[in-house]
N, C-alpha and C positions, 0 to 999 in steps of 0.2 A: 504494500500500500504506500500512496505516498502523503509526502506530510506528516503532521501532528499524528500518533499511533492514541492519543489520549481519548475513551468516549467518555461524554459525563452521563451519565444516570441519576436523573430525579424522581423522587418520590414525595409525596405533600403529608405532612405532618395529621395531628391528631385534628378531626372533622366530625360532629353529631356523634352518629353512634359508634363513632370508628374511633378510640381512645388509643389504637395503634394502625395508621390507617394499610389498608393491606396495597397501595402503589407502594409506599414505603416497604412492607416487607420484601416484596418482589422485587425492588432496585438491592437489599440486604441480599438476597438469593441470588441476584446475578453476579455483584461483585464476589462471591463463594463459587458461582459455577465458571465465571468468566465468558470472553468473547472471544479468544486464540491466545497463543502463547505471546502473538507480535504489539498486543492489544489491552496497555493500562486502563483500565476502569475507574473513573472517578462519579461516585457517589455522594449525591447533596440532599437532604430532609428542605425541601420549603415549605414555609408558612404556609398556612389556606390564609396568607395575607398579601392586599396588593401591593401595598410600600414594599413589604420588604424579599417577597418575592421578585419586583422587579429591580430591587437592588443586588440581591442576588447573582439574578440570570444576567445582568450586566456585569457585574464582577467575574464571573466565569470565565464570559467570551474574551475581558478583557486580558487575565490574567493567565487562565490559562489554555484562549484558544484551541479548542480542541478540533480534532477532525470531525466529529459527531458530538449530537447532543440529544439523547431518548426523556422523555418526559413521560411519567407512567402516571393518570390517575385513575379515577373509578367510576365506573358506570351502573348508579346501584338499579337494583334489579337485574341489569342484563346479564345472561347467559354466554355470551360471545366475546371475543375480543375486536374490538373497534379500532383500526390506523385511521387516523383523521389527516386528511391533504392539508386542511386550511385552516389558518388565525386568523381572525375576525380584529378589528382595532377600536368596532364601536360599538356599543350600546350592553355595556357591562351596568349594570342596575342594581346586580343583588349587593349585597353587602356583606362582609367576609367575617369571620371570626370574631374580629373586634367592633364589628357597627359598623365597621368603615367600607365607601364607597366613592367612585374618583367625581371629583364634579363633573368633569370633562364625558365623564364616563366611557374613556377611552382608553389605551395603553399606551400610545405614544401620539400628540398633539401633532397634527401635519403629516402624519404618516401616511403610507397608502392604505386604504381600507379593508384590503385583504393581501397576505401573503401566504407562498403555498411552497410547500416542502420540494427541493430541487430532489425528494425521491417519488416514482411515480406507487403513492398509494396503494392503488387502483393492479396494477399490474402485479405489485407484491400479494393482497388479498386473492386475487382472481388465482397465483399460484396454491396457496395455500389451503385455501377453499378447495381446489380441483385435488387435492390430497387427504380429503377430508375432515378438513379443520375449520373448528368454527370461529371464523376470521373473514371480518368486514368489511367495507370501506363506507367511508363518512365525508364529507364536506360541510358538517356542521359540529363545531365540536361544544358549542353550547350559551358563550359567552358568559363564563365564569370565571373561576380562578383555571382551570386547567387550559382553557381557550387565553386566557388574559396571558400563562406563561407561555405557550405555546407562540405564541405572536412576540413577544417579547424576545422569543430565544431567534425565530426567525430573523426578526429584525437584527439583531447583533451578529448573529452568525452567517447572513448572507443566505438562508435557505436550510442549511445544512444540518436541520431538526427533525423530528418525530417526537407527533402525540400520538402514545398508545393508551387509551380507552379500557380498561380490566373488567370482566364481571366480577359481581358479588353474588351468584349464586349460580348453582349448577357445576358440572364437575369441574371445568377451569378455573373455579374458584379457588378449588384448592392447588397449594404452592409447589406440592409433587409434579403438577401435572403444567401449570401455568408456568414458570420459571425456566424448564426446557423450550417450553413450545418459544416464550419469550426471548431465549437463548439465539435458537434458529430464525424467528424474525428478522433482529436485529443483524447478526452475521448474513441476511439476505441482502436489508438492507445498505451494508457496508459494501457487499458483492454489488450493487449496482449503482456503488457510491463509485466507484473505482473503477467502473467498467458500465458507463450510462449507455454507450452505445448496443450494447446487448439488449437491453429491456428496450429501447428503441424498437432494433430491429423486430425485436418476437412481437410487440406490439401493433407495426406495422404491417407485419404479416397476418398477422388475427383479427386486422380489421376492428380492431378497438382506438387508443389512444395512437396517436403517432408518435413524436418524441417526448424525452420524460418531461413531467411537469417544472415548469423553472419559477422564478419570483415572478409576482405581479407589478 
């Protein structure tokens, strides 16, 4: 691979009934199972807060630049794992942990209104899925805190993010089974971080997307 060999793995801290939230566990289980031998894993707990999660996710890109940057949070109820393409930058309303919500109710003032992962979602799910995995694709990820970091990480890193979407119930919930499948995701995604022309091409040919998705 080239470049930075460092991916970050986040996970969002304690949320309502999640007193340990299980994105957080599963970024704990990757850094244990790892991503290759070529490939430091760095792991960070954010706040379910806007301040200081976007302090954060700015601190990362700036310090330490990484080649990727995974964002794990939860989709309660769902049974599936959700790859979301796109951060949203406006109409954040709810209010996080501590009361708090941005006036702007944006993520970044003047920013573009949507950016989208320079990996192609879409063509990652559609493998996965055709293998028998329950694994989705999304273009909405909600306009929360996980849409709010997810846009944030975009914006700093140039594209070069993934929100991945967890369920909370059903058998991927549990971390035996979730933390592999999550394993092989993300080494999918590296594989066509590093080789975009590939998922081009098979895309092209299947008459789906044409080249991979880049910024807005």
């Amino acid at each position: 691979m080239n470049g930075s060999e460092t991916v970050v793995v986040t996970g969002f801290g304690p949320f309502r009934q999640f007193p340990v939230n299980p994105s957080w566990k599963a970024a704990q289980g990757l850094k244990l199972a790892g991503l290759g031998e070529q490939i430091h894993v760095y792991i960070k707990e954010l706040p379910v807060s806007y301040v200081k999660t976007q302090q954060i996710i700015a601190e990362i890109w700036q310090t330490l630049n990484p080649k990727f940057a995974v964002h794990l949070g939860i989709a309660r109820g769902s049974s599936v794992v959700i790859l979301e393409q796109t951060g949203k930058n406006s109409g954040y309303r709810d209010r996080d942990v501590s009361g708090f919500c941005p006036e702007s109710h944006c993520c970044m003032e003047g920013g573009p209104e949507k950016l989208c992962s320079v990996i192609n979602m879409r063509a990652v799910s559609k493998q996965f899925k055709e293998a028998g995995m329950d694994v989705i694709y999304s273009r909405d990820a909600g306009r929360y805190l996980c849409d709010f970091a997810y846009y944030c990480s975009l914006y700093h890193g140039q594209g070069r993010a993934a929100l991945i979407h967890l369920p909370t119930s059903g058998g991927l919930a549990s971390a035996d089974r979730l933390v592999p499948l999550l394993q092989t995701l993300i080494q999918t995604m590296l594989h066509q971080l590093d080789y975009p022309s590939e998922t081009a091409q098979r895309e092209d040919d299947s008459g789906l997307l044409k080249p991979a998705v880049r910024l807005m």
